[in-house]
N, C-alpha and C positions, 0 to 999 in steps of 0.2 A: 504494500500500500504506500501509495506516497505522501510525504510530509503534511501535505496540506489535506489530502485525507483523511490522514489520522484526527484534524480539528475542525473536521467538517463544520459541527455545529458551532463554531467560531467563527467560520467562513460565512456559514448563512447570515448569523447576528451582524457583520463586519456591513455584508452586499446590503443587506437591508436597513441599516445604520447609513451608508452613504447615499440610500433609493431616498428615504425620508428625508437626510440633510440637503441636497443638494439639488434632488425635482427630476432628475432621471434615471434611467434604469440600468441596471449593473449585473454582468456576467465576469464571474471565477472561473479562471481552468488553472490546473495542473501542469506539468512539466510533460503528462501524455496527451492534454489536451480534453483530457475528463471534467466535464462540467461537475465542478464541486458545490457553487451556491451558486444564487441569480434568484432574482425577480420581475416580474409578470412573467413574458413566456419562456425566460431563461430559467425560472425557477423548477415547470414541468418537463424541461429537458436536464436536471440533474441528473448525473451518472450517463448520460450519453457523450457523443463524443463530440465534439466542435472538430471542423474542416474535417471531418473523416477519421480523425487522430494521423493526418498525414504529417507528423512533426518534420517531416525535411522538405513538404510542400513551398508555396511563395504565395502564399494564401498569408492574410495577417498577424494572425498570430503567430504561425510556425513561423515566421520572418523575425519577428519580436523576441519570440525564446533561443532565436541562435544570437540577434545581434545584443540583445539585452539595454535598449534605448527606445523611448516611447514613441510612439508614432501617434500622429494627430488624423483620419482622414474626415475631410468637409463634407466629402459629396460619395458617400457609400452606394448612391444606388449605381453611378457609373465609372467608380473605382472596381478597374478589372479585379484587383487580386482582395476582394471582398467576398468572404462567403456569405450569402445573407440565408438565413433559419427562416424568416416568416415568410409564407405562401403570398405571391403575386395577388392583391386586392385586399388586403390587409395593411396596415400600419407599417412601412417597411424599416430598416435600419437606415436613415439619413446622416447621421456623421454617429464618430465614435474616436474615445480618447482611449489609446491601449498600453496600461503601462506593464512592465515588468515585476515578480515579486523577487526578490535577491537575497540569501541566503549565503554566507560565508563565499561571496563571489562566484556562486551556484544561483542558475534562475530556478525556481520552483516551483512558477507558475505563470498569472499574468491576469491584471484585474484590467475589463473592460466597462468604462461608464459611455452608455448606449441611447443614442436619440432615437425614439422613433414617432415623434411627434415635432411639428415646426415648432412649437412652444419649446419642446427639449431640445432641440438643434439649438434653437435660441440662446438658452441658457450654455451650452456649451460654445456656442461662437460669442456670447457676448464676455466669456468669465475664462475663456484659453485658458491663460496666463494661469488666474491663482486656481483653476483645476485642473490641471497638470501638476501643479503642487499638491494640490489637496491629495490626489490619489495615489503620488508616489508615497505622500505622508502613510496614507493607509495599506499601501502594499508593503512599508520597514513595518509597520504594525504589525501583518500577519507574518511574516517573515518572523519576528521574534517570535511570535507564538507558537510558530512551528519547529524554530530551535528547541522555544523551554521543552514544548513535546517531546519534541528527539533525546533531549537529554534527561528528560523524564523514565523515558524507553528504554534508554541505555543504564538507566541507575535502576531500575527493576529490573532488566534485565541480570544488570551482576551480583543484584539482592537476593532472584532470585537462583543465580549458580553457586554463592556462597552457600547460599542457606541448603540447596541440594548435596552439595560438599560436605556439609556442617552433617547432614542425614544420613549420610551414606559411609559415615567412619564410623568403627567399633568401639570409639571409647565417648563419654562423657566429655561435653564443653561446656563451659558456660564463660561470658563476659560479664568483667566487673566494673563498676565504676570506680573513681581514686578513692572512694571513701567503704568499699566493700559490698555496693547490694548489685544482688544479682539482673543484669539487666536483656541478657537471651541465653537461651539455654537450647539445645538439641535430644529428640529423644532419648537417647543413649541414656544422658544424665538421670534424667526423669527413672528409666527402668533400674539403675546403676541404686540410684538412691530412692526406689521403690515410694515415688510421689507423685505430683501430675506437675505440668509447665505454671500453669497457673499462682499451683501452691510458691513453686521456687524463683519464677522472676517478680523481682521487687520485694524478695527475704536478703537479709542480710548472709552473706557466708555462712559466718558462725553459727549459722540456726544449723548448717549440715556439715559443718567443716572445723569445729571450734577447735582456736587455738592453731587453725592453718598457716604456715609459713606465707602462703598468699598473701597476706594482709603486711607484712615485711616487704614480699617484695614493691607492694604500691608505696614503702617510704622509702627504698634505698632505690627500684628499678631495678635492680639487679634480677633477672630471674634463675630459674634450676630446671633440673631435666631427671626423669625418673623417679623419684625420693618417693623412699615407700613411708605410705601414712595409714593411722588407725586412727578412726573415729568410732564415737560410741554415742547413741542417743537413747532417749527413753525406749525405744522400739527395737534397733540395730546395732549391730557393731559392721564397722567396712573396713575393709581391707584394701586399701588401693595402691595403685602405681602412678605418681602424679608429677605434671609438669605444668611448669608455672612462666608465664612470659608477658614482661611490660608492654604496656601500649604508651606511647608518645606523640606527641603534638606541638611543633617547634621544642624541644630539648623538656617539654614539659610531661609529666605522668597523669594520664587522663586515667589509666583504669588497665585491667591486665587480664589476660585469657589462661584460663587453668582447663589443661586436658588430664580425666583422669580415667583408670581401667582398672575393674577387680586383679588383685593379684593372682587368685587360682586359675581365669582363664586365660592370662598372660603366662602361665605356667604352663596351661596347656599345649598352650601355640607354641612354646619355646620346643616341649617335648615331642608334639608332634613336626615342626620341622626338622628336629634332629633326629628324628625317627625316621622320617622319610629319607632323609639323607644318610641312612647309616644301615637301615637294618635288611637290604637289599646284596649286603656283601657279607660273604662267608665268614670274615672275621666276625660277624656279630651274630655267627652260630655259637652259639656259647659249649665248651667241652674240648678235652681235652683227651677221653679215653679212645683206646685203640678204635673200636667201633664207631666214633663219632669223624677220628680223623677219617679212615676209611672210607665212611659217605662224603667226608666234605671230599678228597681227592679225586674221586668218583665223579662228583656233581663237577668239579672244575674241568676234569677233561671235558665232560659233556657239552660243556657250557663254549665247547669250539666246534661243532657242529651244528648242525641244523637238523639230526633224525630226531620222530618222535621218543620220548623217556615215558615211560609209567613209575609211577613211585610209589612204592607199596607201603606198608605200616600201620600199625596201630591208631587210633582216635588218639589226637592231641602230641602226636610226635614232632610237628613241624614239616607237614609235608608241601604245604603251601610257602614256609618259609624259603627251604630249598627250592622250589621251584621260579621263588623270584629272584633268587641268588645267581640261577643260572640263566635267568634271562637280563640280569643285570650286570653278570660277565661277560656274555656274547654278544655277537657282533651285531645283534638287533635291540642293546640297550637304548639305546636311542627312540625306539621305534614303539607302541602301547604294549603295557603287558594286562589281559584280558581273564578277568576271573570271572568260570560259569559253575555256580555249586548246582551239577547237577540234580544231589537230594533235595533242595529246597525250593526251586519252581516248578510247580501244578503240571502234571505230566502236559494236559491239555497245550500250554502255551510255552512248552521246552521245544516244541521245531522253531515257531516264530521268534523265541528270545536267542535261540542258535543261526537260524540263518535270515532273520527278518524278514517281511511281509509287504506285499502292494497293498495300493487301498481297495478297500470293500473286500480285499479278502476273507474277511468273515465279519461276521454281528460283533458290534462293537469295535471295529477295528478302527485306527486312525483314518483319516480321510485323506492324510497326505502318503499315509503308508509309514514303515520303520526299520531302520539299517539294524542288523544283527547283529553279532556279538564277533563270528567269524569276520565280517567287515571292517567290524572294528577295529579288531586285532594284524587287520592287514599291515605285514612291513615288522608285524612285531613278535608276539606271543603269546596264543591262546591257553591258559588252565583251565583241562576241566577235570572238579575236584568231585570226589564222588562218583565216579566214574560207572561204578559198581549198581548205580540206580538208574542208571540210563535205563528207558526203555527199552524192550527190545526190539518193535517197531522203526525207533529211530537209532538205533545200534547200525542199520545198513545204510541210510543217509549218513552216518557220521563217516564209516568205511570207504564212502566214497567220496566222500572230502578229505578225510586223511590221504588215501592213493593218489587222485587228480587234482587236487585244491580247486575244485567249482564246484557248484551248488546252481539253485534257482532257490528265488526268496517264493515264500507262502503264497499260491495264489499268482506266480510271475511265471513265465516261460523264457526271461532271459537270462543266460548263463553268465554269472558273475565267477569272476578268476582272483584268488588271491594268494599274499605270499606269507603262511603262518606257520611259525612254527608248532606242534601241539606237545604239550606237557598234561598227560594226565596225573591222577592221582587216586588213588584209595584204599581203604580198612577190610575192605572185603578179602575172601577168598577167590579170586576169579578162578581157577582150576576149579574149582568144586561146583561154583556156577556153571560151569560150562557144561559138568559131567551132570547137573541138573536143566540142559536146557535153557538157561538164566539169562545166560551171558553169550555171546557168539564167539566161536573159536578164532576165525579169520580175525574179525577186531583185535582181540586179543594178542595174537601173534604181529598182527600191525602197530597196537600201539607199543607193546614192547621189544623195540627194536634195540632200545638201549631200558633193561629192567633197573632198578633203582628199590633199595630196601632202608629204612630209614630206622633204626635201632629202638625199643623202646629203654624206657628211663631204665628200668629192672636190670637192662644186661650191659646198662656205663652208670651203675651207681657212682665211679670216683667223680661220675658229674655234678652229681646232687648238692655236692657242696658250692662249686662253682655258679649255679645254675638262683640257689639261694638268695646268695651275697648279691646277683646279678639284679635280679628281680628286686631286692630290699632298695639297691639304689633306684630302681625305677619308679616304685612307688612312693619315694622318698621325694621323688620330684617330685610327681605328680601331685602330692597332696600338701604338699610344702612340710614334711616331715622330718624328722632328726634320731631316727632307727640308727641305733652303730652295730644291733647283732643280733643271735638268738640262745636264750640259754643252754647250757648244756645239754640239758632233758631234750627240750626242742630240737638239736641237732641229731643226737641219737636217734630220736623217733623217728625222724625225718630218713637220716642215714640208712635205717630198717627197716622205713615201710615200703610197700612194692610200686607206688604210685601205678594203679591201672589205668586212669588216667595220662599216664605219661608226662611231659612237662607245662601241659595245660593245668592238669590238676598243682601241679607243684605250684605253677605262677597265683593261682587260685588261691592256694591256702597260703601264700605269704603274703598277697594282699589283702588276706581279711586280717591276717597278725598283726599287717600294719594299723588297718581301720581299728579293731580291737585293742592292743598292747597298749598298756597305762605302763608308762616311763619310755625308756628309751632302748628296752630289752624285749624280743619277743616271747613271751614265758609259754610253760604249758596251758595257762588261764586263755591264749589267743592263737592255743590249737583248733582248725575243725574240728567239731565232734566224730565227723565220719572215722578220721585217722585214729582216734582214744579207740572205738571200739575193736578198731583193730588190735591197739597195742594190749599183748599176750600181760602185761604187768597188770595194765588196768582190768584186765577178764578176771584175773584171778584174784585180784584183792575184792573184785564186788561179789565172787563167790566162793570167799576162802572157810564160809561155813557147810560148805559144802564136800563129801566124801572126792577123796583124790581122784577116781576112776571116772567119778562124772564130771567134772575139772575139766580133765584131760580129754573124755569124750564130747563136753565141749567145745573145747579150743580144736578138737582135732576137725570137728563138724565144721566152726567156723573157718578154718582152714581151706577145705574143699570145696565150700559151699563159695569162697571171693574167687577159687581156682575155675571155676564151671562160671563164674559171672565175665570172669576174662577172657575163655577161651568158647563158652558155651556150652551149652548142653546135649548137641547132636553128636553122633559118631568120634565124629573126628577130631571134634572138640573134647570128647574122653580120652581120646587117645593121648591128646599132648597133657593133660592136667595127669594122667598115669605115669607120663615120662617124667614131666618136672616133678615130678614126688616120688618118682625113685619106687612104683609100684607096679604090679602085674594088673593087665587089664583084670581079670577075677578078681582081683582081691580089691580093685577100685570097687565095682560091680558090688559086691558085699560089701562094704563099706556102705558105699551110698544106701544099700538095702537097711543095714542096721541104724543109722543116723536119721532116715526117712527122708533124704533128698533126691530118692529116684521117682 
């Protein structure tokens, strides 16, 4: 829109101010030649366009807006380059005074006072002189008006980028004045300090800050950068991370801007970008025993290839950790690394979240349709965790994207090519699947081209200890904690117990020792209970009134009873819980008969 536009209805007031004062009639245009105000018939041609909007014409106006000098014509009806608007037998345009509107040495329009009566001709020929004055007077008139507008424009305009700025950061603002109250705040603050905008601008600081360094720096100016601060009111206590910084005005301190952020979620962000940037490399496999080096040496050769791996192991080994290890060793680090947990998407909607979908391919589908997870992963590296739940329906789509790298998406007939490495992953037995029909052989054999076994906790206990300490510092961050260890008791149980869980469960139960543990020791008080009932001391102190042989027959029960929940209860699951306890398949068999766990 243009300047004069924008104040239209200034415009009209302006044209109609000089119709009354002066006795003749007044047409506005613009710098396109858009009729902005006018009165009698100029007024029902607003928003159309004078000369055609031909601005490079030799028609009057377009003459006026290049040379920017007023032109006087006497005799309109036989002045060539006169556009006249009113129809032949009517009142026509007989002279016209056309000045310029000027704007920072910019024309911006161009006000026309119009005869179309010999009484108005009159007044124009007998008064030239001081109305060519009067009009230019009112063309710097609107001229300014349309500056202050402009610069009206432009100051909302950057009121309102700041203020979008001010919206779109994660921490708490507020501006103060020299003397301490709050004069704009953004909502961050408001949620930070759990109030509304209302309540906190035009309160003093100290109602939410008391005792804030801010209030120092509006007498020295000096401000500070991060300074962690506690406040406490009738309601809260806050934790913050806060920066403090003068405002000035010629060398003078008007008033000072305090940005501040919870400290735990600044804790957060610290951990999770050191997280992302650390935990994608084999050094922050934690462990040191022979079996743990083995997979990491394992996983690095791998990790200079391109065949698919399967990675086998127990629930909560780190199968997904290695698998981004070695996609952030190889030569497609660069390039997305792509996680699909098979077990966890609705069998129904695991083709479309594998190879995405055109539109209307089915009820409810996007209407623009949806890139899959294989596309995704194009250039980079596909996980799929869980392997073992695939369907077996979509077991042969996947065989044929492993073999060819193409597909067609849901409901598409065109062949999409891509370039992915596949890493699968899972806890299952696939042999045994397979020897059940479960699982398909050919996949099988395709995805592991390069097999991969991932140890559980049980058979590198010297890592337990490592793995501890590790964890203690992590949650040490995380919650802004001062943990320096675990008692003795704690390490022992720890050291003994089988973790079936693996080192999910281990991270598990030393973050709750953290949440738990009163001092700075984690004792047996901020053990799981799951792990007490395991420990054979605590079995038998709670039934040491109890004859020795049922003791014993219980601890033996519990024993076999955590061995069949690890390995299972079918076949072949008997078989290993026989071998790890050093027993003959009969005599397991009898057992479980006498215990009543068959």
């Amino acid at each position: 829109m243009s300047l004069l536009g924008e104040i239209a209805p200034s415009v009209q007031q302006v044209a109609e101010a000089i119709a009354i004062a002066v006795g003749v009639e007044v047409e506005i245009v613009d710098n396109e030649l858009s009729i902005i105000g006018g009165t009698a018939v100029y007024y029902h041609r607003i928003g159309q366009k004078e000369e055609a909007g031909k601005i490079d014409g030799e028609f009057l106006y377009a003459r006026v807006l290049r040379s920017g000098v007023t032109e006087y014509i006497e005799d309109a009806i036989n002045y060539q380059y006169y556009d006249s608007v009113v129809p032949e037998g009517e009142n026509r345009e007989l002279a016209e005074i056309c000045t310029p509107i000027k704007s920072n040495g910019q024309i911006i329009g161009i006000i026309g006072l119009v005869a179309l009566t010999e009484e108005q001709k009159s007044i124009l020929l007998d008064k030239e002189r001081r109305m060519t004055i009067f009009v230019e007077k009112m063309a710097d008139l609107l001229a300014a008006k349309a500056v202050q507008r402009s610069s009206l424009n432009e100051s909302e305009t950057m009121v309102n980028e700041i203020s979008t700025v001010l919206e779109t950061a994660h921490e708490g603002i507020f501006s103060i004045d020299n003397k301490g109250y709050i004069k704009r705040c953004n909502s961050m603050a408001e949620i930070l300090l759990n109030t509304t905008k209302l309540d906190l601008e035009g309160s003093h600081i100290s109602k939410y800050m008391l005792g804030t360094p801010a209030l120092e720096v509006l007498r020295s100016g000096v401000g500070y950068t991060e300074n962690e601060e506690i406040y406490v009111n009738e309601r809260d206590k806050f934790h913050f991370i806060v920066t403090t910084k003068p405002m000035l005005k010629n060398g003078v301190i008007t008033g000072a801007v305090i940005s501040f952020r919870d400290i735990v979620e600044a804790q957060k962000l610290v951990y999770n970008i050191n997280n992302r940037a650390l935990k994608y490399t084999f050094a922050d496999i934690i462990g040191d025993s022979e079996p743990i080096r083995r997979a990491k040496n394992q996983a690095l050769l791998t990790a200079r290839g391109n065949s698919t791996v399967l990675i086998t192991g127990e629930s909560g080994t780190g199968k997904e950790m290695f698998a981004k290890a070695i996609h952030y060793a190889s030569s497609r680090s660069k390039g997305p690394f792509i996680t699909v947990n098979c077990g966890a998407i609705p069998e129904n909607l695991l083709e479309s979240e594998l190879f995405g979908y055109e539109r209307g391919a089915f009820t409810g589908a996007n209407d623009k349709g949806k890139i899959g997870k294989f596309e995704l992963a194009n250039g980079g590296t596909i996980f799929l965790d869980e392997i073992g739940d695939m369907p077996l329906h979509l077991q042969v789509k996947i065989l044929h994207v492993v073999q060819n790298m193409r597909f067609e998406r849901v409901g598409g007939n065109k062949t999409i090519i891509v370039d992915v490495r596949v890493i699968a992953a899972t806890n299952k037995d696939l042999e045994e699947m397979i020897r059940d029909g479960t699982f398909r052989e050919d996949l099988y054999y395709r995805l592991s081209v390069i097999p991969m076994t991932i140890p559980p906790l049980r058979e590198r206990k010297e890592d337990t200890r490592l793995l501890m300490y590790h964890f203690l510092r992590k949650y040490n961050t995380f919650m802004n904690k001062k943990m320096t260890g675990f008692a003795p008791a704690v390490e022992a149980a720890y050291l003994e117990y089988d973790w079936p869980g693996n080192v999910r469960e281990l991270e598990n139960a030393v973050e709750y020792g953290v949440n738990m543990a009163f001092g700075d020791i984690i004792g047996m008080d901020a053990v799981p209970s799951r792990l007490l009932r395991n420990d054979p001391s605590t079995l038998f102190s709670t039934n040491n009134d109890l004859p020795l042989a049922v003791q014993v027959k219980r601890f033996e029960r519990e024993i076999i009873a955590n061995k069949l929940k690890k390995y299972g209860t079918n076949g072949n699951g008997k078989d290993k819980v026989a071998q790890e306890l050093g027993l003959s398949r009969a005599t397991l068999y009898r057992k479980l008969s006498e215990l009543d766990l068959s």
